[in-house]
C-alpha angles and dihedrals in degrees: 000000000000118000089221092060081090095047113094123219121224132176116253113247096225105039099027085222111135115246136181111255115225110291111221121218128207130233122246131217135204125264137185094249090058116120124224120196147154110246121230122247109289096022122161132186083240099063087034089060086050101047091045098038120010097244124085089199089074086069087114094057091058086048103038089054088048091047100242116150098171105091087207100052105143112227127236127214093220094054116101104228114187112217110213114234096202106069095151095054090050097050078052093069097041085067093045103052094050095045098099097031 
């Protein structure tokens, strides 16, 4: 599942390209099923995504609930990282929230 099936595309007014509009992001609370966990040596959101949830391309949810906005934070293994449970209510969101953009 691709985190840019939700971002719509438009065509530039000056230049008439097609380009992606912003693509919002929800927030996302905690809940009692999340998971909170110190990553290994070398982890990535990416292979955290994997492991939790058998798709790389949920990396931005791990890193949208931790508030990291830098897609090349390094991770540390002494860094609690929570790991959200309810990824279809949050992709959810995700739909609801670009609806109307």
């Amino acid at each position: 599942m691709s985190r840019y099936e939700f971002t719509g595309i438009k065509i530039d007014k000056n230049t008439g390209n097609r380009v992606l509009k912003s693509t919002l992001y929800p927030e996302i609370k905690v809940e009692d099923g999340d998971q909170f966990i110190y990553p290994l040596d070398g982890d990535r959101f990416e292979t955290l995504a994997f492991r939790y949830y058998g798709d790389t391309s949920l990396w931005w949810v791990i890193a949208r609930a931790n508030d990291v906005r830098d897609g090349s934070y390094s991770l540390k293994p002494d860094e609690k990282i929570r790991i959200p449970s309810n990824i279809p209510q949050i992709m959810s969101d995700l739909r609801a929230i670009n609806e109307d953009i």
